[in-house]
C-alpha positions in Angstrom: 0.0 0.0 0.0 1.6 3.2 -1.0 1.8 6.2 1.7 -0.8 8.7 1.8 0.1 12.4 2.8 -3.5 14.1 4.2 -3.1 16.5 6.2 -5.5 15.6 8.9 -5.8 17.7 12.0 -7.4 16.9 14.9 -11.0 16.1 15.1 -11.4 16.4 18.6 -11.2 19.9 18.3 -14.5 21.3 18.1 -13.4 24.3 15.1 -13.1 21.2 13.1 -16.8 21.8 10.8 -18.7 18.4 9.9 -18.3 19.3 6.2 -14.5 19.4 6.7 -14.5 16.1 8.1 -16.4 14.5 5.4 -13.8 16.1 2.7 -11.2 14.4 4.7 -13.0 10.7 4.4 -14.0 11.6 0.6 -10.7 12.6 0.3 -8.7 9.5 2.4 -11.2 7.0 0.3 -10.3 8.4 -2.9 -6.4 7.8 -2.2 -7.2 4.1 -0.2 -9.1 3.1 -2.9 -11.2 1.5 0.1 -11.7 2.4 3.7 -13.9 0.8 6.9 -15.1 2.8 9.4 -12.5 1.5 12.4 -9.9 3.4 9.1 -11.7 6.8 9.2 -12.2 6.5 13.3 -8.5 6.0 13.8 -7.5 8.5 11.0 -9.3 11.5 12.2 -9.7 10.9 15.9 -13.3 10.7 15.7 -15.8 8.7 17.9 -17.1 5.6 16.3 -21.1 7.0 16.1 -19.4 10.6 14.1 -18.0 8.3 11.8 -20.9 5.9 11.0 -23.0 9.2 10.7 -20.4 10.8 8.5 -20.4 7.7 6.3 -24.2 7.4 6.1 -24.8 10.5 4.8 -21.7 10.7 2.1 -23.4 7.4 1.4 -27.6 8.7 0.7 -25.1 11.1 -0.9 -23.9 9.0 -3.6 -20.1 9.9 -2.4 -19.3 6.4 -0.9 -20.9 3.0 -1.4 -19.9 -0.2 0.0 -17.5 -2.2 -2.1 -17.1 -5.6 -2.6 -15.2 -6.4 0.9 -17.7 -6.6 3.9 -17.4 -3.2 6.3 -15.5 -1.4 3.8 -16.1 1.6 1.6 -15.4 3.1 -2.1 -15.9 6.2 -3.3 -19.0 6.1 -5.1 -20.4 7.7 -8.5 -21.9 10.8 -7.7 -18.0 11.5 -6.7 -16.9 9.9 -9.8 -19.5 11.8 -11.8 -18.4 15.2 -10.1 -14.7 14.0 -10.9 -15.6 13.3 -14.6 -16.9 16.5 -14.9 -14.5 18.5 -13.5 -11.6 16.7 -15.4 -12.8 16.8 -18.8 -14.3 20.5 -18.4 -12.4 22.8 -15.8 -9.5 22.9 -18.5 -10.3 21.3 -22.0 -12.0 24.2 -22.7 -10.4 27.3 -21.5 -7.6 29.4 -23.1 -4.8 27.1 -21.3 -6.0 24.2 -23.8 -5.9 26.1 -26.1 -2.1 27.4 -25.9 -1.4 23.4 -25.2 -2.4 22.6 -28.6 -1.2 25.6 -30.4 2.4 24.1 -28.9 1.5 20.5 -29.9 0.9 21.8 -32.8 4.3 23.5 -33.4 6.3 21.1 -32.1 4.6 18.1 -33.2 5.1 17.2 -29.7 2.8 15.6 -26.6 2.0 19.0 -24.0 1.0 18.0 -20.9 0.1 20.9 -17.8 0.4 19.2 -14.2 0.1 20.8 -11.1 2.7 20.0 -7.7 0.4 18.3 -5.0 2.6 16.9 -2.2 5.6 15.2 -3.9 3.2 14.6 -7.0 2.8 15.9 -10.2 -1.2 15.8 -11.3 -1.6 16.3 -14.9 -4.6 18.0 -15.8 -4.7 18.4 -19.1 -2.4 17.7 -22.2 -2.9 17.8 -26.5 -1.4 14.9 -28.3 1.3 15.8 -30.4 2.0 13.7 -34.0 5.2 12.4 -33.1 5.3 8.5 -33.3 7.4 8.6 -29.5 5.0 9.6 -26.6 4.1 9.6 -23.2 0.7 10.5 -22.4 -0.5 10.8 -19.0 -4.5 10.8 -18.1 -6.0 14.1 -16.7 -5.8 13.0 -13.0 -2.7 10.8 -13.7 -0.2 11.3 -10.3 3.2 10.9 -10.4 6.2 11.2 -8.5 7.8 14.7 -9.1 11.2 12.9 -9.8 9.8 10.3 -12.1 8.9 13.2 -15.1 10.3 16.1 -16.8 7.4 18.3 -15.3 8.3 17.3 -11.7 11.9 18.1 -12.2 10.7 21.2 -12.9 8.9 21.8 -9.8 12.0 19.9 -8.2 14.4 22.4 -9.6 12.8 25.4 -8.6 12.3 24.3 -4.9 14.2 26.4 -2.2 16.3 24.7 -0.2 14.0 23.8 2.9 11.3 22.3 0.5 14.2 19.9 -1.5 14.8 19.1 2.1 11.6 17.9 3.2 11.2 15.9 -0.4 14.0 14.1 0.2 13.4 12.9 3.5 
């Protein structure tokens, strides 16, 4: 299981809203791929009838639904739905596609935008470019920011403090 950076602050503290405690479980399901109730309880330090309310309602929601393992959850489609929509519209459209393939274009190249989440890279939108050798990554796609040219980027403009925390 790969390592999952949320930054989850306490629940116990009562500033913490409801609604920000449901991102978090959206938000730790999404990364899990599946989550029970004893995960969300120990992850956010909250009691056992918060979470099962929490779940309940993200599930009449259409955020989570139970997956195929007994007591555990997946994110469910109105989530998946609000993803989809987001991905294929929040850039595809816009005047930053548009530059994308006006550089595909001229270079005959794959252009890919991607965005530094964590020690990530999340491409969010590319235009293929007519060249036979090409990577193309998926809008949503995360990577390592040492595994691609676009992280390297991000990498190499990283003060010294924030190389330091990368690497450790």
């Amino acid at each position: 299981m790969r390592k999952v950076e949320i930054p989850v602050p306490k629940m116990a503290e009562p500033e913490v809203s409801p609604t920000e405690r449901a991102f978090h479980i959206i938000e730790m399901t999404a990364q899990l791929g599946r989550v029970s109730t004893v995960d969300i309880i120990t992850a956010l330090g909250i009691p056992k009838t918060t979470a099962h309310r929490l779940v309940s309602n993200l599930e009449e929601l259409g955020f989570l639904e139970h997956g195929i393992e007994r007591g555990r959850y997946q994110v469910g489609p109105r989530l998946l739905e609000l993803a989809t929509n987001v991905l294929t519209t929040a850039f595809s459209h816009g005047p930053v596609h548009a530059l994308l393939m006006e550089l595909s274009r001229r270079t005959s190249e794959t252009v890919s935008l991607g965005v530094m989440r964590g020690s990530e890279v999340v491409y969010v939108d590319s235009a293929i470019g007519n060249s036979p050798l090409t990577l193309n990554f998926q809008k949503g796609h995360r990577t390592p920011l040492h595994c691609t040219s676009s992280g390297r980027v991000f990498l190499a403009n990283m003060d010294q403090k924030q190389l330091d925390a990368y690497i450790s």
